[in-house]
C-alpha positions as CSV (number, residue, x, y, z in Angstrom):
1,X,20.2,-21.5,8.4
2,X,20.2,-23.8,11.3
3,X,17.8,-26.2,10.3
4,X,17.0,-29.5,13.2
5,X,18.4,-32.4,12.0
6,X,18.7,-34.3,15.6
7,X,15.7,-34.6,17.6
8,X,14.7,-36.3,21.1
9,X,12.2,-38.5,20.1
10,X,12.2,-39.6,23.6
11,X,10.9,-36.4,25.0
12,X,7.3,-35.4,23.5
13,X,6.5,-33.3,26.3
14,X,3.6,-30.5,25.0
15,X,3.3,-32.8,22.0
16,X,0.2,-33.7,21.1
17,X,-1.4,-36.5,18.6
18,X,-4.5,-37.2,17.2
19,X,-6.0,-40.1,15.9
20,X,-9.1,-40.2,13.7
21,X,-10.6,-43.5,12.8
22,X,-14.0,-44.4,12.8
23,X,-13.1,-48.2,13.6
24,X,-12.0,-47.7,17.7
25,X,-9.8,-51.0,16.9
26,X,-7.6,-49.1,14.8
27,X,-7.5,-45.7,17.1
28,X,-6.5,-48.2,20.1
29,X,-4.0,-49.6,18.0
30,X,-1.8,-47.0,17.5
31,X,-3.0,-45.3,20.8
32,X,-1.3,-48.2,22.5
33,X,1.5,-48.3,20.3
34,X,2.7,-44.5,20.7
35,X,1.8,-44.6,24.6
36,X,4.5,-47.8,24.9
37,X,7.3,-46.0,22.5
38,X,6.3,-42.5,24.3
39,X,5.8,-42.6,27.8
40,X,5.1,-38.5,28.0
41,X,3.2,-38.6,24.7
42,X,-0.6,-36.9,24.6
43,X,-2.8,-38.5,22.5
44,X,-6.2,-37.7,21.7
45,X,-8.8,-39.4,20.0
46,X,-12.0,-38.9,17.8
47,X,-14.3,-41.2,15.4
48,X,-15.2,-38.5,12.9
49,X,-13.9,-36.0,10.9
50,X,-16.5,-33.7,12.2
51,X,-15.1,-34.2,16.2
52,X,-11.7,-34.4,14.6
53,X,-12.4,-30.3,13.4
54,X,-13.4,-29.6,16.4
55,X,-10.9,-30.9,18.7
56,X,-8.1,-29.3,16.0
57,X,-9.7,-25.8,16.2
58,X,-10.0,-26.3,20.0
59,X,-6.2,-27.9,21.1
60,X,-3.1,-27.2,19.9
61,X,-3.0,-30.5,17.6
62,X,1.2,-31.1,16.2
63,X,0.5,-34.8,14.8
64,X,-2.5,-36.2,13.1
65,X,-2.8,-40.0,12.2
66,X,-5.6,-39.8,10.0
67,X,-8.7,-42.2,8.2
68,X,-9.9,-41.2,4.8
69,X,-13.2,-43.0,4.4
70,X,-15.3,-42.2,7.4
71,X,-19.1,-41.2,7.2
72,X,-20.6,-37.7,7.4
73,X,-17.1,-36.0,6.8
74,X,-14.5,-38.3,5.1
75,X,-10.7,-37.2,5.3
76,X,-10.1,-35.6,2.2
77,X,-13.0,-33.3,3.1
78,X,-11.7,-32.9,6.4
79,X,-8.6,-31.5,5.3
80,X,-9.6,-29.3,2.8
81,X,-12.3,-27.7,5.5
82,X,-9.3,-27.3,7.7
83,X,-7.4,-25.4,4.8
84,X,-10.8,-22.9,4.4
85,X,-10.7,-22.3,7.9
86,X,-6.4,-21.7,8.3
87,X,-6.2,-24.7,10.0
88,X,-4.3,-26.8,8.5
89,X,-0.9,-25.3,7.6
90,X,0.4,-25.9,11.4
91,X,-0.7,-29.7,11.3
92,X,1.6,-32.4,10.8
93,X,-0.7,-35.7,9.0
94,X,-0.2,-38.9,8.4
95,X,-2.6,-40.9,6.3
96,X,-3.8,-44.5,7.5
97,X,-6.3,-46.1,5.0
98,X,-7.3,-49.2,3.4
99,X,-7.0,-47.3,0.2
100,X,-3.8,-48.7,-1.6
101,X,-4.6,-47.2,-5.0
102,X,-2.4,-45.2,-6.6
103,X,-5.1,-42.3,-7.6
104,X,-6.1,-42.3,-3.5
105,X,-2.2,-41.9,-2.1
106,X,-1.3,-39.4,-4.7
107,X,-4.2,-37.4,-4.4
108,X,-3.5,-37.9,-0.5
109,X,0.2,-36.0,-1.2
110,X,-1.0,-33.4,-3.1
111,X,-3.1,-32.4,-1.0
112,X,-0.5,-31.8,1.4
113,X,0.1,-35.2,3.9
114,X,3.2,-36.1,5.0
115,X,3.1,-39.5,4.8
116,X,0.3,-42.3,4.0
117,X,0.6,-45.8,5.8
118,X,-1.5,-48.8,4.4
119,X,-3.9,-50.6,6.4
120,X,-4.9,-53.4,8.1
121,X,-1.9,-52.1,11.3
122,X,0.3,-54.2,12.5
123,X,1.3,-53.6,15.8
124,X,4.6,-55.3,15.6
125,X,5.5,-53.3,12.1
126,X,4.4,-50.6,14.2
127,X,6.9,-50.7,16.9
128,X,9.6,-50.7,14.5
129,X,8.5,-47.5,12.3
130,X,6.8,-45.1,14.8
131,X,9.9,-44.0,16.2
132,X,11.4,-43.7,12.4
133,X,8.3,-41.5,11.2
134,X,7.5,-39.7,14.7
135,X,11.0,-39.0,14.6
136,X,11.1,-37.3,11.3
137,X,7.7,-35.5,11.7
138,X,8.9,-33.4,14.9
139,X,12.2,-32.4,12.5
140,X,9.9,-31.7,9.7
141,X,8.0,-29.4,12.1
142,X,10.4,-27.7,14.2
143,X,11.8,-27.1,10.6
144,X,8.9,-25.8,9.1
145,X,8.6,-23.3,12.2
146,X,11.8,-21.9,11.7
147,X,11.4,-21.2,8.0
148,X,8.0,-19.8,8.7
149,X,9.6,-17.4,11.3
150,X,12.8,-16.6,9.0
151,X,9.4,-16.1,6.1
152,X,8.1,-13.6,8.5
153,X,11.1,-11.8,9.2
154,X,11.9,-11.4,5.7
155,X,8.8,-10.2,4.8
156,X,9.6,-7.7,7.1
157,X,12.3,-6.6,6.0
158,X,10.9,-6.2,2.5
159,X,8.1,-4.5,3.6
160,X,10.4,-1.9,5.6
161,X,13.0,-1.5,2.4
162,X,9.9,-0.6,0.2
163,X,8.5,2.0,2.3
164,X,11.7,3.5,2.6
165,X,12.2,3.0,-1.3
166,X,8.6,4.7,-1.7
167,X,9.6,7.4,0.3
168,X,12.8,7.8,-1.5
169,X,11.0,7.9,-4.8
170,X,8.6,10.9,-3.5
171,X,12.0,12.7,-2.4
172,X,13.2,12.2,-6.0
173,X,10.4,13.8,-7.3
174,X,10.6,16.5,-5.2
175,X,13.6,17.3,-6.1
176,X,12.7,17.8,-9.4
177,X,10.1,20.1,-8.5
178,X,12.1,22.0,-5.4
179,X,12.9,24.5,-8.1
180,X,9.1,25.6,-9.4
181,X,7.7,25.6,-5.7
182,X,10.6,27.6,-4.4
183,X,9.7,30.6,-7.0
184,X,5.8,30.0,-6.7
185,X,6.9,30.6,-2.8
186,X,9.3,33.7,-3.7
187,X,6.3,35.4,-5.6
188,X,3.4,36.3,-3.0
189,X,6.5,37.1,-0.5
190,X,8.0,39.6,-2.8
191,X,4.3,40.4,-3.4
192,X,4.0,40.6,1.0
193,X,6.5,42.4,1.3
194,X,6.0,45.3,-0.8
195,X,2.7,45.4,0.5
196,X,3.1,45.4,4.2
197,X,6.3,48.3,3.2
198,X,3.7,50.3,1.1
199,X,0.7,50.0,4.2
200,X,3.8,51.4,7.2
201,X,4.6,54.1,4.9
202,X,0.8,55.2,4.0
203,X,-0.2,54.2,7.3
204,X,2.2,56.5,9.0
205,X,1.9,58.8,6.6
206,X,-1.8,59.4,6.7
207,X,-1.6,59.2,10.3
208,X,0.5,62.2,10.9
209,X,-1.6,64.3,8.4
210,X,-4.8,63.3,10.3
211,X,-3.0,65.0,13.4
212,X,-2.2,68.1,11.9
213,X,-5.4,68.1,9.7
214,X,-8.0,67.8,13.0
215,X,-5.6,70.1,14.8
216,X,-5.7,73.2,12.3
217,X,-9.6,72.5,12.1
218,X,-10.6,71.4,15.7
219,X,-13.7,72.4,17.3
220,X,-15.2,72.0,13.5
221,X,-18.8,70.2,12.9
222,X,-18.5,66.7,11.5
223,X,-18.3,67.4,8.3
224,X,-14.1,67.7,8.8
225,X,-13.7,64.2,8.0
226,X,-15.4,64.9,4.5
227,X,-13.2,67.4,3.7
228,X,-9.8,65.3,4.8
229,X,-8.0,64.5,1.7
230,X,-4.7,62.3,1.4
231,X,-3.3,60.9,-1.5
232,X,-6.7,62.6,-3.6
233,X,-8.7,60.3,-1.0
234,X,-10.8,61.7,1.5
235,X,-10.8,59.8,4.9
236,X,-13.5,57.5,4.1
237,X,-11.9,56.3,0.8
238,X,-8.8,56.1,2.6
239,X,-10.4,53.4,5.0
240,X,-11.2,51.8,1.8
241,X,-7.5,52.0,0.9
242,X,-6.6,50.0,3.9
243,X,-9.1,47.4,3.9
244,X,-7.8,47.0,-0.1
245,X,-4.2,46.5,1.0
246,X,-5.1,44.0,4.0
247,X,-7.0,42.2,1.8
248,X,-4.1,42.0,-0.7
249,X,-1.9,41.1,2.1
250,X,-4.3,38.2,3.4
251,X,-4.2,37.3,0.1
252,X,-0.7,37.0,-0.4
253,X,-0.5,34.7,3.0
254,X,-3.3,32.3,2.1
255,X,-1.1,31.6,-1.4
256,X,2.0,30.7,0.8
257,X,0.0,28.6,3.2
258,X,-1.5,26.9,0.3
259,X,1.6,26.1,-1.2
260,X,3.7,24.7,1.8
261,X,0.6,22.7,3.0
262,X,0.8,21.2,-0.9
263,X,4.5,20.9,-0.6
264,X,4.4,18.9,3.2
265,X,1.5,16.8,2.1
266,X,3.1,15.6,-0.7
267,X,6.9,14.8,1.3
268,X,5.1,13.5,4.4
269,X,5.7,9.5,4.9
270,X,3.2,7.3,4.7
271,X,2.0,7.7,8.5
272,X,-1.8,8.9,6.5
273,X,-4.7,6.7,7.3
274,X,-6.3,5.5,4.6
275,X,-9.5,6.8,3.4
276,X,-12.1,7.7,0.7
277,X,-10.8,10.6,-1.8
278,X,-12.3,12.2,-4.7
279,X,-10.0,11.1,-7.6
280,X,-11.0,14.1,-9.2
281,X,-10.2,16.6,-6.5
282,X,-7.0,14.4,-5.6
283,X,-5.6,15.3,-9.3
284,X,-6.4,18.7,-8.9
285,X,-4.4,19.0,-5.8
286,X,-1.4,17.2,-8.3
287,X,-1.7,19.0,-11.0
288,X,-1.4,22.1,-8.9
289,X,1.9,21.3,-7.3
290,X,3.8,19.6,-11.0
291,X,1.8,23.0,-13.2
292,X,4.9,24.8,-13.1
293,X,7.5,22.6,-13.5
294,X,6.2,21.6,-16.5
295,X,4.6,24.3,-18.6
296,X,7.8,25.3,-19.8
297,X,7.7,22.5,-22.7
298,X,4.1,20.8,-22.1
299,X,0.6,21.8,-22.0
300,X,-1.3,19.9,-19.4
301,X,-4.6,19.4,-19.9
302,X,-7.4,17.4,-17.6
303,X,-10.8,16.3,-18.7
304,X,-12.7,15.2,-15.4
305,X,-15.6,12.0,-15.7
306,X,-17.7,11.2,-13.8
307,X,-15.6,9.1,-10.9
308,X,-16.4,8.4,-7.8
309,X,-14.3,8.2,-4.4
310,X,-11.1,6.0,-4.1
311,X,-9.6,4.1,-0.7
312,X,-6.5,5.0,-0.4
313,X,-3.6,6.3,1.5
314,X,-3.7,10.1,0.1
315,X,0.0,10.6,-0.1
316,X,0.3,7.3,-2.8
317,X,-2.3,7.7,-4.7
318,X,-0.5,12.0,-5.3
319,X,3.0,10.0,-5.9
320,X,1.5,7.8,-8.3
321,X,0.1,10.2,-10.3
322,X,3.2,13.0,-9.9
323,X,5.5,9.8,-11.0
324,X,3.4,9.6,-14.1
325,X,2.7,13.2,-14.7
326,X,7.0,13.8,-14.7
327,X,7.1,10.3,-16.7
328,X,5.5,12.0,-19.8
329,X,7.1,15.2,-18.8
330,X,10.7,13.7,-19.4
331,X,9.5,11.6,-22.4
332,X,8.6,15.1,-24.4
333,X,11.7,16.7,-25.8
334,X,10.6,19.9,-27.1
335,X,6.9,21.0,-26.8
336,X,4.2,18.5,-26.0
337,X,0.6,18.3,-24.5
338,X,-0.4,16.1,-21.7
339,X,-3.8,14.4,-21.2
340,X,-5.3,13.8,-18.3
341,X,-8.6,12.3,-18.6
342,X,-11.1,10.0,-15.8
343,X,-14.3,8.1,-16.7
344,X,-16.3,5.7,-15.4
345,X,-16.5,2.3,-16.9
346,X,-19.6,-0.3,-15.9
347,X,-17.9,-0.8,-11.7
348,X,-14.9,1.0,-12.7
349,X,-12.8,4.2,-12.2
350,X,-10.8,4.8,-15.3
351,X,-8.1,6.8,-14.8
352,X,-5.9,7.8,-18.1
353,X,-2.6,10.0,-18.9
354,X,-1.7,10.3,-22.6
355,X,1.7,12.4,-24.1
356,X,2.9,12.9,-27.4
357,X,6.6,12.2,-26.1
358,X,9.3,10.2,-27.6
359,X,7.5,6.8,-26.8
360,X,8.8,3.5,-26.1
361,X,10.0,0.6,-27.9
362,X,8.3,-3.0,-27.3
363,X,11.7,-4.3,-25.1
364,X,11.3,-1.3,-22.8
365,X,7.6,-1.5,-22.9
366,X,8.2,-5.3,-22.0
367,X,10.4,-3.9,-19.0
368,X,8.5,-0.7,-17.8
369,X,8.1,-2.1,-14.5
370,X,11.0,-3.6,-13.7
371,X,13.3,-2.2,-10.3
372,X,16.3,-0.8,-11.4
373,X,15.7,-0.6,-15.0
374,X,15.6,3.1,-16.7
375,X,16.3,4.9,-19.7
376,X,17.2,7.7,-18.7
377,X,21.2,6.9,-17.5
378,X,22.6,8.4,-14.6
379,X,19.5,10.8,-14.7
380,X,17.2,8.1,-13.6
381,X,17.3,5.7,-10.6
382,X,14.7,3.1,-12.3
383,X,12.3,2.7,-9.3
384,X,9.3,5.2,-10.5
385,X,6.9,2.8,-12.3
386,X,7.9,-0.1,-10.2
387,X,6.9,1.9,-6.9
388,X,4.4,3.5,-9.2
389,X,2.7,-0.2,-10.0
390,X,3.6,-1.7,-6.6
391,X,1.3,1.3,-5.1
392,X,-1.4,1.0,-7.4
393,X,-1.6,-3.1,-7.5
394,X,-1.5,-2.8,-3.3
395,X,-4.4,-0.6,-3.9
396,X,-6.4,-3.4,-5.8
397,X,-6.1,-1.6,-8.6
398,X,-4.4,-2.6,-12.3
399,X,-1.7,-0.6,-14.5
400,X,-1.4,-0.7,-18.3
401,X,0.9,1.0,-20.7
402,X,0.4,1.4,-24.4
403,X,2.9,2.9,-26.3
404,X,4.4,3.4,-29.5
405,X,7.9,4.8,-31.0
406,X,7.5,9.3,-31.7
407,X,4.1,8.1,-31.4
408,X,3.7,9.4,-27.1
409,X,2.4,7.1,-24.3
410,X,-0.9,6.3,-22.4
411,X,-1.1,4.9,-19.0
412,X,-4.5,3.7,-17.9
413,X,-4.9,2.9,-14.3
414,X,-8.5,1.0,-13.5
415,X,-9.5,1.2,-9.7
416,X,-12.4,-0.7,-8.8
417,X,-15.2,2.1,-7.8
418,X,-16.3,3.0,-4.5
C-alpha cells in the first residue's frame, strides 16, 4: 500500500480548521498562530459546540482544535452527537482543555481524538509544535482516506465474489437435480406427442368418412348427422372426442410450462427485486421442483402454520431452502422422512426442517457454517450452509442447527414476521 509519509505542510490550500473555544482569547490564539505558520490556511471559528455542529454539517471541516468544557453543549457531547449524525469519522480533532486529569484525556482518546494539548497556550510553544502536529494530522488523513477507499474497494470485491459464489451454489444444486426435471420434462412430451399423433390420425380419419358419409346421403333431412357413426361415436360424441384430446394436449403443455418456468426461476441470478412472499406458498414452489429427486429414499412431508409474508429476494429465500432440503437428503442413507414444518412464534416466523439422517457430531456441528468445510469429500464443495446462513443472516433472519449422531438433524430458521 502506498501510504503518505511526506507531506507539504506548507501548502494547506482547501484545508480547513476549526476552532471551538468558548474563551475568544484562546480561539485568537491559535487563530493567529496557524495564520503566521500557514499563510493559505482557512480557519474558521465558533464559541459553542452547538455553532461548532453546525458549521461541521455545513463546510467541509479536515481539522478541529477543540474545548471540552463549554456551556449548553460541552465537547464530549459534541463529538458523540457528531458520531449519531455520521459526522465525525471524516474529522481530524485535537483536544485543547484545562482538564489535565488522567480520567478526562483518556476518556478524550477513546472516544476517538487524535491528540489532546493542555492548557493555558503558549504562543511561543505553539510556534514550535503546530507544524509538528499539523504536519502529522494531514498524513494521518490523507492516510485514513486511502485506507477507506482500498476498504471500499474490497468490500467490493467481496460483495461481487459472493454473488458469484451464491450463484455457483444454486448451479450446484441444480445439477443435482438436472436429472429429475429432465424426466418430469420427457413425460407430458412423450404424453404430447402421442396425443397430437393420435388427434392427425382421428382427425383425418374422421374427416374423410364425413365426406363420403354426407356424399352417399346428401339432400337428407338433418337428422344425417345423428346417424354418422365413427369409431362407435356419432358426430356429436365425436366433437366431444376432440374437445377431450385438446384438452389433454393443453394439459400436457401447461405441465411443461410449469416446469421450465420452476426450473429458470430457480437458476436466474439474483437480478429479482425484493419483495413480500408467502413462506408458505414459496416452499410449495420448492418442494415441487426437489419432490422427485428425492422420493427415491425420503418421504417429504410439510405441515404449513400459520406464517405470514417474508421480504426477500425470491430466488434466496428457494436456494436456501433447496440447500437444506438436499442437506437432509444426502445425510439419509437408506430410507428416511423429512419434515417440513412453519409456525408462528409471538413476532416470529418459524421455519423448521427435521431428517432422521446420519446426523452430526459436535466438531462438525461446531463447523457447519464454515466456507470450505464439508463432509462429504470430493462430492461436496463446502459452501451450502455458509451461503445458506450468509443469505438468511443478510435477510435479518437467524440459523440454528441441532443435531445428534444416527439421531437426524433440525434446522430452524426464525424470520422476523411481516
Amino acid at each position: 500500500m502506498d501510504f503518505v509519509n511526506n507531506f507539504n505542510v506548507t501548502s494547506l490550500e482547501n484545508i480547513k480548521i476549526l476552532i471551538v473555544d468558548d474563551e475568544v482569547i484562546n480561539r485568537n490564539i491559535l487563530i493567529n498562530s496557524l495564520k503566521n505558520l500557514f499563510k493559505e490556511i482557512d480557519v474558521l471559528e465558533a464559541s459553542s459546540g452547538i455553532e461548532a455542529y453546525n458549521c461541521i454539517k455545513n463546510e467541509k471541516i479536515d481539522i478541529v482544535f477543540l474545548d471540552i468544557i463549554m456551556p449548553e453543549m460541552d465537547g464530549f457531547q459534541l463529538i458523540e452527537r457528531l458520531k449519531n449524525d455520521n459526522l465525525f469519522d471524516n474529522l481530524v480533532i485535537i483536544v485543547i482543555s484545562a482538564l489535565e486529569d488522567s480520567e478526562n484525556i483518556n476518556q478524550a482518546f477513546l472516544k476517538g481524538v487524535f491528540d489532546y494539548i493542555v492548557k493555558p497556550l503558549d504562543t511561543n510553544l505553539l510556534n514550535v509544535v503546530l507544524p509538528i502536529k499539523v504536519k502529522n494530522l494531514l498524513i494521518y488523513k490523507k492516510n485514513l482516506e486511502y485506507l477507506k477507499s482500498i476498504n471500499l474497494k474490497i468490500e467490493a470485491e467481496i460483495k461481487s465474489k459472493m454473488a458469484e459464489l451464491i450463484h455457483s451454489d444454486r448451479l450446484i444444486s441444480m445439477g443435482i437435480m438436472t436429472t429429475s426435471i429432465l424426466h418430469e420434462i420427457n413425460t407430458p412430451i412423450t404424453y404430447i406427442k402421442g396425443n397430437i399423433d393420435l388427434f392427425y390420425n382421428y382427425y383425418f380419419n374422421f374427416i374423410e368418412s364425413f365426406i363420403n358419409f354426407i356424399e352417399k346421403l346428401y339432400g337428407k333431412d338433418s337428422e344425417i348427422l345423428n346417424n354418422f357413426s365413427f369409431k362407435g361415436m356419432n358426430f356429436y360424441q365425436n366433437i366431444e372426442k376432440f374437445k377431450e384430446l385438446i384438452k389433454n394436449t393443453q394439459l400436457g403443455i401447461s405441465k411443461i410450462i410449469e416446469i421450465i418456468q420452476n426450473f429458470r426461476s430457480f437458476a436466474k441470478k439474483d437480478e429479482e427485486k425484493i419483495s413480500y412472499f408467502d413462506i408458505n406458498e414459496l416452499i410449495e414452489n420448492v418442494i415441487s421442483i426437489v419432490k422427485k429427486t428425492i422420493e427415491s429414499k425420503a418421504k417429504l412431508n410439510f405441515e404449513k402454520g400459520d406464517v405470514g409474508k417474508i421480504k426477500i429476494n425470491k430466488a434466496h429465500f428457494e436456494q436456501i431452502i433447496v440447500n437444506l432440503i438436499l442437506n437432509s437428503y444426502q445425510a439419509i442413507k437408506e430410507k428416511g422422512t423429512i419434515n417440513i414444518k412453519t409456525y408462528r412464534d409471538n413476532s416470529f416466523d418459524v421455519i423448521e426442517i427435521v431428517d432422521d439422517g446420519i446426523g452430526m457430531d459436535e466438531e462438525t456441528l461446531n463447523r457447519a457454517f464454515e466456507p470450505f468445510f464439508s463432509t462429504k469429500g470430493d462430492e461436496g464443495t463446502g459452501l451450502g450452509l455458509y451461503i445458506t446462513s450468509t443469505l438468511v443472516k443478510n435477510y435479518g433472519g437467524k440459523i440454528f442447527i441441532e443435531s445428534e449422531i444416527n439421531k437426524g438433524t433440525k434446522v430452524k430458521l426464525i424470520f422476523n414476521n411481516t
